[in-house]
C-alpha positions as CSV (number, residue, x, y, z in Angstrom):
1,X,39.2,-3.8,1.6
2,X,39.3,-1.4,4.5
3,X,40.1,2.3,4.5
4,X,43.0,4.0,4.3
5,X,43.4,6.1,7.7
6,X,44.7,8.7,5.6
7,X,43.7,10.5,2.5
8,X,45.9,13.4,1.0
9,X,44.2,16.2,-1.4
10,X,46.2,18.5,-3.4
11,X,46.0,22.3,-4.7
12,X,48.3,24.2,-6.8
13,X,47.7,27.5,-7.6
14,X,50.0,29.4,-10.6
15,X,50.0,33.5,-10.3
16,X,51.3,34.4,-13.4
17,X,51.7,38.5,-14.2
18,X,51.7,40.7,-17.2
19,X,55.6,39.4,-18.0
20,X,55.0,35.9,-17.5
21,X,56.5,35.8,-14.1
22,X,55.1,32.8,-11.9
23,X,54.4,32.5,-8.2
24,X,53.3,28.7,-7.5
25,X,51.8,27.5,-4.5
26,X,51.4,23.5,-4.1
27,X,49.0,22.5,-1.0
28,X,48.3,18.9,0.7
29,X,45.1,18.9,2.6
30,X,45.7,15.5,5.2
31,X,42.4,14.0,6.2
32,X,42.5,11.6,9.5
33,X,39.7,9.7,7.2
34,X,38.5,7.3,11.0
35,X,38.3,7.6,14.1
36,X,41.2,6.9,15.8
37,X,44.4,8.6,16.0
38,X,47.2,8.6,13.0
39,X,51.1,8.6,13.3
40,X,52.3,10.8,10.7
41,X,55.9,11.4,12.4
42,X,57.4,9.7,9.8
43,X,55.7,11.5,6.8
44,X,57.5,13.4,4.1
45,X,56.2,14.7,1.2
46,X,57.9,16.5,-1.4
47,X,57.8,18.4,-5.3
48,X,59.9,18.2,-8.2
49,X,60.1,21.0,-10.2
50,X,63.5,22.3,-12.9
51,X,65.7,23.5,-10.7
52,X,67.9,26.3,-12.6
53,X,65.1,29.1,-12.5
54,X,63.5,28.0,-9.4
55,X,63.4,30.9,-6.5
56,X,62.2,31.8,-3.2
57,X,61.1,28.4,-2.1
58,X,59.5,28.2,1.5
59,X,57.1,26.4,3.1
60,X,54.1,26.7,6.0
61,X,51.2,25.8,7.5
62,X,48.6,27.9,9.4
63,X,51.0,28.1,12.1
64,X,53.8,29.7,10.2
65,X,56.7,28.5,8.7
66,X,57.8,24.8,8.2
67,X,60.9,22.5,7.4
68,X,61.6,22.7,3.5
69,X,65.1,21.3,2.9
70,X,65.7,21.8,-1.1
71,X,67.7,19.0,-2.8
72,X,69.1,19.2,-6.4
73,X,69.2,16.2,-8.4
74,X,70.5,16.3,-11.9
75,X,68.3,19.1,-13.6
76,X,65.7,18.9,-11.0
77,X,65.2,20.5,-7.9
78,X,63.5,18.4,-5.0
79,X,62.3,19.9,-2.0
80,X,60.8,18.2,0.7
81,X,58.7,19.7,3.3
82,X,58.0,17.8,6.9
83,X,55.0,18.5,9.1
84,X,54.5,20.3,12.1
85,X,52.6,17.8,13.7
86,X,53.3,14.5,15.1
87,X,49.9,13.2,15.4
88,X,46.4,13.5,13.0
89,X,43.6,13.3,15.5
90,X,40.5,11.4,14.5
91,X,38.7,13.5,11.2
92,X,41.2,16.4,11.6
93,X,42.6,17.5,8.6
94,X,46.0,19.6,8.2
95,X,47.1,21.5,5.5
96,X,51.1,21.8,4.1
97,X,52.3,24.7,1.8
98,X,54.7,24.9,-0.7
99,X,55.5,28.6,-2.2
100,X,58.5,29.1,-4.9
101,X,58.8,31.5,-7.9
102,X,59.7,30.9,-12.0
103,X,60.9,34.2,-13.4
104,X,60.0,34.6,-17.1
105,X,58.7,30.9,-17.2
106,X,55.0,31.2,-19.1
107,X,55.1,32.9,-22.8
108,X,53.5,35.6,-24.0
109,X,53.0,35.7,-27.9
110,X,51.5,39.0,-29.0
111,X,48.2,39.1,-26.9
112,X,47.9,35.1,-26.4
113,X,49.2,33.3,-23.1
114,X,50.4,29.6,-23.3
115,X,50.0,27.6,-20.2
116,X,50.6,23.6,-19.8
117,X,51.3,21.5,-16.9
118,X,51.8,17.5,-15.9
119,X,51.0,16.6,-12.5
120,X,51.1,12.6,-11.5
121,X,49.1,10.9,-8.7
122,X,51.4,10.7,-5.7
123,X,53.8,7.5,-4.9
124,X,52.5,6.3,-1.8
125,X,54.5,3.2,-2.0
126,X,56.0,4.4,1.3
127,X,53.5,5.0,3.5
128,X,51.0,2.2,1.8
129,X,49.6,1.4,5.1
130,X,48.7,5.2,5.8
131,X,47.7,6.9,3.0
132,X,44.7,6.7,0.2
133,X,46.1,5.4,-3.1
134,X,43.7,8.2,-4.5
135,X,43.7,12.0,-4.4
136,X,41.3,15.1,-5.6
137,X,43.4,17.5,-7.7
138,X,42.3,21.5,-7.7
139,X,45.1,23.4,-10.0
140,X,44.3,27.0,-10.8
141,X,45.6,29.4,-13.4
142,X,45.6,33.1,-12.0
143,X,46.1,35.6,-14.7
144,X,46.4,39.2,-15.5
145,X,43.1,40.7,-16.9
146,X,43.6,41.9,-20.7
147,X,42.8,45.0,-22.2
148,X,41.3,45.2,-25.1
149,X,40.0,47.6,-27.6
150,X,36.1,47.2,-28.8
151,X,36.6,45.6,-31.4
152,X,38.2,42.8,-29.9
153,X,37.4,39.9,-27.6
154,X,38.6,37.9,-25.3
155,X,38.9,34.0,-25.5
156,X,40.2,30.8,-24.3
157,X,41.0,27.0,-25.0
158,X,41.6,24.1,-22.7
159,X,42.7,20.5,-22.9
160,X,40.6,19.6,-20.8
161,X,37.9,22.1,-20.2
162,X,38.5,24.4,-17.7
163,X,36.2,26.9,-16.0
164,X,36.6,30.7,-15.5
165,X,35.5,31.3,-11.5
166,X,33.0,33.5,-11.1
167,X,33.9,36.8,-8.9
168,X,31.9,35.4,-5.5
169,X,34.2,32.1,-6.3
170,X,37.6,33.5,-6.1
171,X,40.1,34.4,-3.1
172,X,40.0,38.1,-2.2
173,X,43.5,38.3,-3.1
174,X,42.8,37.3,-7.2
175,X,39.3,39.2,-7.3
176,X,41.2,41.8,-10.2
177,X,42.4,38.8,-12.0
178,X,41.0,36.2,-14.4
179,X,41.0,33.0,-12.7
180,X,41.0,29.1,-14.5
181,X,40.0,25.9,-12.6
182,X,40.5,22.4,-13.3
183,X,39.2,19.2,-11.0
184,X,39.8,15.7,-10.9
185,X,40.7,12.7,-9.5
186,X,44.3,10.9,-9.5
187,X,45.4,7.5,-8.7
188,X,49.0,6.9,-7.7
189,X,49.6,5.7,-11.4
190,X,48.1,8.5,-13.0
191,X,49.3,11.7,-15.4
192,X,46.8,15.0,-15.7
193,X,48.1,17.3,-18.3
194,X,46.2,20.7,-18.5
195,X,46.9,23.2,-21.6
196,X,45.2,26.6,-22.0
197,X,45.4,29.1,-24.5
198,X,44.1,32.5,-23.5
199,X,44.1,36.0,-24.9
200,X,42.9,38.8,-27.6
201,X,41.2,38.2,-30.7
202,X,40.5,40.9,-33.0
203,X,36.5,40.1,-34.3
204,X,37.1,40.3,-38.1
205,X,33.6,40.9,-39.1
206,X,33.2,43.5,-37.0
207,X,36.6,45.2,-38.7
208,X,35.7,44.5,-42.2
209,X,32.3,46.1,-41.8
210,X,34.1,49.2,-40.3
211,X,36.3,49.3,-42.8
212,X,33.4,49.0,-45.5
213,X,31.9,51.6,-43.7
214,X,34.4,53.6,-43.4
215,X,35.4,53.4,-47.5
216,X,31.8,53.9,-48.3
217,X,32.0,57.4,-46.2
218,X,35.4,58.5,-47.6
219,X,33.9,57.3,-51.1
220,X,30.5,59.6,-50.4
221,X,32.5,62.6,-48.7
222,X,34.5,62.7,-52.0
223,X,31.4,62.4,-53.8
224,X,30.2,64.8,-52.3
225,X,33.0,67.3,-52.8
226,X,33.5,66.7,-56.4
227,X,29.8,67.7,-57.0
228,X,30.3,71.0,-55.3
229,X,33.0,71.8,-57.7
C-alpha cells in the first residue's frame, strides 16, 4: 500500500482562568510526507464546536491571519478555515490555527476543576487520495495555579492518564500555570475522550492530629490554670 503524500497532526490547547473562562486553540501541522510536490488548493478543513457561547473565532498561520468563514448548523457552529498556500513542497510542513473563546464553559466546584473533551479522528473521505487516514493528537489543559493553605494539597485524576509538563517543557506564555498533556494516535474512525479532575484537598490526618494537638494543649493550659488556683 503506498503512502499517503500527506499526513495531518493535530494540537489543541484549552487556557482555562480562575472563572472557568476558556480560550481554545486547535492546530493542523500538514506534512508533505515524499518527495514531490502536493496540490492542496482544494483543501478545507474545519471544527465543530456549540455554537451559542462560542466567541472571538479567528484563524492564522505564521504569516498572519487566514480565511475562517463560520457556519451555524442547528446547535453547532462550523467553521472552516482555508490555507494560505496552494502548494506543499516536498517534506515541508505547514501549520493552520484556529483560536475562539467559551465564557464560563469549565466548572468550578469549591476548589475542584472538571474538565472533559471528545475529539474524533478526522473524515478524510474527501481528500482520500491526499491525506493519511491516521493522525498524532497533542491536547493540553492550561490551568490557573491553586493556592492552598499547608495543610492542604494539591491533586489530580485522568481518564486516561495525563502528565503534568515540567517547567523546561512548557511555552513561555503558560510557565505561571499548571499545564496537562495527553498523546495519541487517531484513525479516521476513532473517539478520544479525556476527563480530569483537579484541585485542593484538605490532608485529614494532618488536621485531626492538629486538632488533637491542639485539644490536648487547651486541655493542659486549663490544667494548668486550675492547679494555680
Amino acid at each position: 500500500m503506498s503512502q499517503s503524500p500527506i499526513k495531518i497532526d493535530v494540537e489543541k490547547v484549552y487556557k482555562i482562568d480562575n472563572v472557568g473562562n476558556v480560550d481554545i486553540e486547535r492546530s493542523w501541522i500538514l506534512t508533505n510526507q515524499t518527495r514531490q510536490d502536493v496540490d492542496i488548493s482544494e483543501l478545507v478543513l474545519y471544527v465543530r464546536e456549540l455554537g451559542n457561547m462560542l466567541a472571538n473565532a479567528k484563524a492564522e498561520d505564521s504569516s498572519g491571519s487566514l480565511d475562517l468563514r463560520p457556519e451555524k448548523q442547528g446547535s453547532e457552529m462550523k467553521l472552516r478555515v482555508f490555507p494560505r498556500i496552494n502548494t506543499l513542497s516536498s517534506r515541508q510542513k505547514y501549520k493552520m490555527t484556529v483560536l475562539y473563546q467559551f465564557p464560563s464553559n469549565v466548572h468550578k466546584l469549591g476548589d475542584v476543576w472538571l474538565f472533559s473533551d471528545t475529539i474524533s479522528g478526522m473524515n478524510t473521505s474527501s481528500f482520500s487520495n491526499i491525506i493519511s487516514n491516521k493522525m498524532d493528537l497533542k491536547l493540553q489543559v492550561v490551568l490557573p495555579k491553586l493556592k492552598k493553605r499547608f495543610w492542604q494539597s494539591i491533586f489530580h485524576e485522568s481518564a486516561p492518564l495525563c502528565r503534568e509538563l515540567a517547567e523546561e517543557e512548557k511555552s513561555s506564555q503558560y510557565i505561571n500555570n499548571t499545564v496537562f498533556e495527553w498523546t495519541s494516535s487517531l484513525f479516521s474512525d476513532y473517539i478520544y475522550r479525556a476527563e480530569l479532575i483537579y484541585g485542593v484537598k484538605t490532608n485529614t490526618q494532618l488536621t485531626n492530629f492538629l486538632y488533637a494537638l491542639g485539644t490536648a494543649i487547651i486541655a493542659g493550659s486549663i490544667g494548668y490554670v486550675l492547679r494555680q488556683l
